[in-house]
VEXDREN-8313 format. One record per residue (C-alpha): chain; y, x, z. Coordinates in Angstrom, 1 decimal. Layout:
BEGIN
   chain       yy       xx       zz
       A        Y        X        Z
...
This chain:
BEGIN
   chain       yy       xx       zz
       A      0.0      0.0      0.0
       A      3.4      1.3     -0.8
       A      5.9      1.5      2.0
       A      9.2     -0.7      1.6
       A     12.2     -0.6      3.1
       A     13.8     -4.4      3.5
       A     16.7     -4.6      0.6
       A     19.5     -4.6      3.5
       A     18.2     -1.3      4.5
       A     18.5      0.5      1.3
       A     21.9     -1.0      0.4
       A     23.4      1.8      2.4
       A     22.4      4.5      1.2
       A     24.5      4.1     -1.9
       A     27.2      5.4     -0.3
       A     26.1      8.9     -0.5
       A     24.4      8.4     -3.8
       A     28.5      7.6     -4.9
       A     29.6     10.9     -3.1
       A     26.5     12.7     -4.7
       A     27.6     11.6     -8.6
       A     31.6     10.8     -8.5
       A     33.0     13.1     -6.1
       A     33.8     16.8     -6.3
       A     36.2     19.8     -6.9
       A     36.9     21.6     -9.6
       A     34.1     24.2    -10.0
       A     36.4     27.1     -9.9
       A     37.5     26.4     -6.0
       A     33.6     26.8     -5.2
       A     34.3     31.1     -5.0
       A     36.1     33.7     -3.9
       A     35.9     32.5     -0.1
       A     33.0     34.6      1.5
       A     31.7     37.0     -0.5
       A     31.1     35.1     -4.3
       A     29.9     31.8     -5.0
       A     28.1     29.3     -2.2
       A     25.0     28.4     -4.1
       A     22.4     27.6     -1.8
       A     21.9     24.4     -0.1
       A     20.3     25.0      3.5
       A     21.8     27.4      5.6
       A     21.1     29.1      9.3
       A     24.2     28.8     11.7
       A     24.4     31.6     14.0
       A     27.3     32.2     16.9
       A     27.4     35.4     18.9
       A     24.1     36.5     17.8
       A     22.6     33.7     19.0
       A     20.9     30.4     16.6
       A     23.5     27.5     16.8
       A     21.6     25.7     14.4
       A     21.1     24.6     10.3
       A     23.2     23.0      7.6
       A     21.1     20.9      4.7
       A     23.1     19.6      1.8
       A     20.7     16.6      0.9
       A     20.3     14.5     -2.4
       A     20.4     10.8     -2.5
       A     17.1     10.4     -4.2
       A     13.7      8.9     -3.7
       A     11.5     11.6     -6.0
       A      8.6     12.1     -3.9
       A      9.7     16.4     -4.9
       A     12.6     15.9     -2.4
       A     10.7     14.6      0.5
       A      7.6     16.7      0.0
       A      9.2     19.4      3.2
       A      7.3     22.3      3.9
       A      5.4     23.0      7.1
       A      8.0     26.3      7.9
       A     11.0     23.4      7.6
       A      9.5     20.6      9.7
       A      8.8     23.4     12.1
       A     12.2     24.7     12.2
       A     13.7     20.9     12.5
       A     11.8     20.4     15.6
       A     13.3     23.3     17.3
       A     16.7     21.7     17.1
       A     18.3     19.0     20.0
       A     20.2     17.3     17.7
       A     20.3     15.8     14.3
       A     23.8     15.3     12.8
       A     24.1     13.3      9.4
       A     26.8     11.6      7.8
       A     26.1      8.1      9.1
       A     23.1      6.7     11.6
       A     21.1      3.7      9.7
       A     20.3      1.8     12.1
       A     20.1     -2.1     12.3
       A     23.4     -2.8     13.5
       A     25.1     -0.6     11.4
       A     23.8     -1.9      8.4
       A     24.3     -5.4      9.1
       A     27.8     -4.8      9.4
       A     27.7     -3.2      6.1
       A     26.3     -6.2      4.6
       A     29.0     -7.7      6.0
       A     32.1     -5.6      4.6
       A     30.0     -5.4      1.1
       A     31.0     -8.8      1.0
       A     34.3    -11.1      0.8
       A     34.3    -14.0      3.2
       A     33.6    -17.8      2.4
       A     36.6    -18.6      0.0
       A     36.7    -16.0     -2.3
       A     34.2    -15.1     -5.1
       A     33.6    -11.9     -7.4
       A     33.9    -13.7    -10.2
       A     37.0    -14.9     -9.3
       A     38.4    -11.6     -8.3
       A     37.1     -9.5    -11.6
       A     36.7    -12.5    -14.4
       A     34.2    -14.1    -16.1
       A     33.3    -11.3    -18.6
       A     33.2     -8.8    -16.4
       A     31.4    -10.5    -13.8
       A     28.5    -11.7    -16.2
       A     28.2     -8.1    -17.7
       A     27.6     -7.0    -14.4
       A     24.7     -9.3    -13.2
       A     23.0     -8.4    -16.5
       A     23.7     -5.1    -15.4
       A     22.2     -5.6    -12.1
       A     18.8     -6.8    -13.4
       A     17.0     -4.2    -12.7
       A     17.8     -4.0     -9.1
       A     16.4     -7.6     -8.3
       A     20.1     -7.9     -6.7
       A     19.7    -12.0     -5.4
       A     22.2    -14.1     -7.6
       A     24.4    -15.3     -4.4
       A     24.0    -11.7     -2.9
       A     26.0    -10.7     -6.6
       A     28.6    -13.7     -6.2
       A     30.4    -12.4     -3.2
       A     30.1     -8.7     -3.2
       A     33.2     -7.1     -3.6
       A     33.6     -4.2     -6.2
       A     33.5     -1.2     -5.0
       A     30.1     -2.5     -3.7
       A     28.7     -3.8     -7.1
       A     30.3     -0.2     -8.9
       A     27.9      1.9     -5.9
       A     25.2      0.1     -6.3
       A     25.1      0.9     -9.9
       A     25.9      4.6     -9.4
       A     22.1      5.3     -8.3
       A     18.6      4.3    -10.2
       A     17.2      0.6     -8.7
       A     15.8      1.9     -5.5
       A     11.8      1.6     -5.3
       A     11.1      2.0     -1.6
       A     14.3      2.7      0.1
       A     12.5      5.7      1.5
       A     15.5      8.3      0.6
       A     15.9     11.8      1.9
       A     18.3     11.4      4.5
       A     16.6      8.6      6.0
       A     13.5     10.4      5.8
       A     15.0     13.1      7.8
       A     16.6     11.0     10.4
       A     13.0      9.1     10.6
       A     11.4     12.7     11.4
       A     13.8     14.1     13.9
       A     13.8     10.6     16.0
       A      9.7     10.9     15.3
       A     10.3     14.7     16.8
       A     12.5     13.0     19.9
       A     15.9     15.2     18.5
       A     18.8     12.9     19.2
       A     19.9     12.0     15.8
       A     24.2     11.2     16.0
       A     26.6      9.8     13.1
       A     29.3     11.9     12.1
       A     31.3      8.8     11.0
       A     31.5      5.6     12.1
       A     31.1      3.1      9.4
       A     35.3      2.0      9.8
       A     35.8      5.3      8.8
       A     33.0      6.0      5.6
       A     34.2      3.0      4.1
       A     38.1      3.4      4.7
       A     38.6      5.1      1.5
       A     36.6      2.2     -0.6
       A     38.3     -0.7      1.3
       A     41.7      0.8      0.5
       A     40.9      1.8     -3.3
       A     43.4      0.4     -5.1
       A     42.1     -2.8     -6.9
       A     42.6     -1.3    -10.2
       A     40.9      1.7     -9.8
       A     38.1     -0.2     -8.6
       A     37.8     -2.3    -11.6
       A     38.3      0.8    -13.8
       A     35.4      2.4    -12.4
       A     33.4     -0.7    -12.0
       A     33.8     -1.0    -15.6
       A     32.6      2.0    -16.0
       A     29.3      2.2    -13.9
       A     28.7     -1.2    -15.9
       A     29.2      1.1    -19.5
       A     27.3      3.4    -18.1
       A     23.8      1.8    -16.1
       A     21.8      2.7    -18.9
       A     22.0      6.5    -18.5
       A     21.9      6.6    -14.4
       A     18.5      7.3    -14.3
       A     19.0     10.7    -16.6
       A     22.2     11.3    -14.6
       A     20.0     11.3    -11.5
       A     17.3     13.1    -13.2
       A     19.7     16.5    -14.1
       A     20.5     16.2    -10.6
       A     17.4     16.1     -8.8
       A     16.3     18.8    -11.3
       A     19.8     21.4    -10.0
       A     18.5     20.3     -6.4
       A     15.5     21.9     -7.2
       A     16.6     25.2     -8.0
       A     18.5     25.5     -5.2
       A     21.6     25.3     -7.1
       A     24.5     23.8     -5.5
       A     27.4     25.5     -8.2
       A     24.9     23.3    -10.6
       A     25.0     20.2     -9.1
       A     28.8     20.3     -8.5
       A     29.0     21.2    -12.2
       A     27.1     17.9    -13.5
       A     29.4     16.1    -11.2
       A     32.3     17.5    -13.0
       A     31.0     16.5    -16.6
       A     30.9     13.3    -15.0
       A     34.1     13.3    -14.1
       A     35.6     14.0    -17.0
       A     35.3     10.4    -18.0
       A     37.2      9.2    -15.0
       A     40.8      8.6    -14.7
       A     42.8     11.9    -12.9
       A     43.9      9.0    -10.4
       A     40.3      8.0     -9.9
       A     39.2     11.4     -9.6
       A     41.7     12.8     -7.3
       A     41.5      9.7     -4.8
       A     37.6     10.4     -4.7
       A     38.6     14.3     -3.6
       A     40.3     13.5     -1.0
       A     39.7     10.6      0.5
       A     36.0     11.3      0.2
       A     35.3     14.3      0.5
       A     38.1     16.6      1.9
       A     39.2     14.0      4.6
       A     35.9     13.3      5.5
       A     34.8     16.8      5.6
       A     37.4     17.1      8.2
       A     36.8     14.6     10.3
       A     32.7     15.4     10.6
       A     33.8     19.2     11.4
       A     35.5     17.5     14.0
       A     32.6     15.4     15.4
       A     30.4     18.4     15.2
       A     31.9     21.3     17.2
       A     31.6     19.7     20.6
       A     27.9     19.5     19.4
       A     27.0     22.9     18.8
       A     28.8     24.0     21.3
       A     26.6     22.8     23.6
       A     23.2     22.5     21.2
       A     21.4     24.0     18.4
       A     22.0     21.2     15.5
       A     20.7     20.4     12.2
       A     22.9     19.2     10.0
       A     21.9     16.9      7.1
       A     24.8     15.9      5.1
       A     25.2     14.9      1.4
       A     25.3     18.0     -0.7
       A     28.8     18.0     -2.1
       A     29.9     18.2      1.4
       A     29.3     22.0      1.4
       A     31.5     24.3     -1.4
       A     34.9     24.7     -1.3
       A     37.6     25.7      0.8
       A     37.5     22.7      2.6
       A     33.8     22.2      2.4
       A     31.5     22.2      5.6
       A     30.4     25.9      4.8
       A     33.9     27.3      4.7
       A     35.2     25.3      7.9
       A     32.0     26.5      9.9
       A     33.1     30.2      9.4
       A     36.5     29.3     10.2
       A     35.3     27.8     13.6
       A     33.9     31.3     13.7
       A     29.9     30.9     12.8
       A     27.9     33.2     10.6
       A     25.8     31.1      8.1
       A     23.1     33.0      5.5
       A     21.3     31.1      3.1
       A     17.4     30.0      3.7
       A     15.0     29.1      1.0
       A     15.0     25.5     -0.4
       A     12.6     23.9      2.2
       A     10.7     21.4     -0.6
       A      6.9     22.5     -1.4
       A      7.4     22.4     -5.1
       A     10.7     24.3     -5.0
       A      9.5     28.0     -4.4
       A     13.2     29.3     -5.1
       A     14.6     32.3     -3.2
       A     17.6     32.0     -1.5
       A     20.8     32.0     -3.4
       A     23.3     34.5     -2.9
């Protein structure tokens, strides 16, 4: 029997599928800030000589190759007292999701992006078995995410198969967000910036799975320059506007803010750190804020069985 996850459950996700495909910084910004180009994805925190933990850009994707973990990783997990990722998914938190996904009684999709729109969209949303009164009231930065991944199969993505092995391991997994604060920077998207990019996701559905494909593939080699270059081509197709907002709002300010919600952590624990992988390079990525904070980071092997890659420079 395949294992599912209830469709509420795997709604979330999506948000750091969006992060993983539409937001970034220019390649160039990824070097020159300790020693070349960050390129690896899992990382070793030291502090005074001593362990403080482990940073692992993760990937939005259900591909069995991205949950098949070593034995040397799940061994080093368990060493840790805490598990940090981007947001905790538990029941609570994603019924209030559901919630915020949606516009209250009164006010419709279709009424909000019109009638053409909205019925390219549900035939865009076939595939994902999306219930036709779940469709009516979402709002659209919700409908534009959930077309920025592949329809989900089992629901059973990497970071919540992380999170499901450090609770298994009794590490105390914490959210570096609350959900107010992940979703600030969709609820305040401009309204037109939201159609423009719902309109594209909706141009655009057919190739997702290919899009997903070239990323899983970069994950795989251990190649984080490579993943933030595929999410640049993407870019390209997004208005400056668009693109900027995303750099920001959703990366840079929330790179800050989790740097902020994890020092009082590691000062006090060794931590494993499972954020999306975007979240690492540049100046004001998680890497370069953790050496400003004063921790020494080297780069580990990719911690997947089918991934035998050494670790990047």
């Amino acid at each position: 029997m395949r294992f599912k996850i209830p469709r509420k459950m795997y709604v979330f996700p999506a948000l750091t599928g969006l992060m993983l495909l539409l937001s970034g910084s220019p390649v160039e910004t990824l070097a020159g800030f300790h020693e070349g180009v960050d390129q690896a994805i899992f990382w070793s925190i030291h502090k005074d000589g001593e362990t403080a933990g482990y940073l692992l850009g993760t990937i939005h994707s259900e591909d069995p190759r991205v949950l098949d973990f070593s034995e040397e990783f799940l061994a080093t997990l368990k060493e840790n007292k805490v598990f940090a990722m981007e947001l905790v998914p538990d029941l609570p938190t994603l019924a209030r999701l559901t919630e915020y996904m949606h516009y209250s009684a009164g006010t419709t999709l279709e009424s909000v992006i019109g009638d053409e729109r909205y019925h390219a969209l549900v035939a865009a949303l076939s595939a994902y078995k999306v219930p036709a009164e779940f469709i009516s009231r979402m709002k659209p930065w919700a409908a534009m995410m959930t077309l920025s991944t592949p329809p989900p199969e089992t629901g059973f993505f990497m970071d919540l198969s992380l999170s499901l092995r450090a609770a298994g391991y009794g590490i105390k997994v914490v959210g570096l967000e609350t959900l107010e604060q992940q979703l600030s920077f969709l609820e305040e998207m401009p309204m037109p910036m939201q159609l423009s990019l719902l309109d594209q996701a909706i141009a655009e559905y057919a190739k997702v799975d290919e899009a997903h494909d070239e990323m899983v593939k970069a994950y795989l080699q251990n190649n984080l320059v490579e993943l933030q270059a595929l999410t640049d081509e993407q870019l390209q197709s997004v208005d400056k506007t668009a693109s900027e907002y995303f750099l920001q709002s959703g990366i840079r300010d929330r790179n800050l803010r989790m740097m902020k919600s994890l020092v009082p952590h590691l000062q006090d624990n060794t931590v494993f750190i499972a954020v999306g992988a975007l979240h690492l390079p540049g100046k004001e990525g998680l890497l370069n804020l953790l050496r400003l904070q004063g921790y020494e980071l080297a780069p580990l092997e990719i911690p997947l069985r089918n991934a035998a890659v050494k670790p990047a420079d």
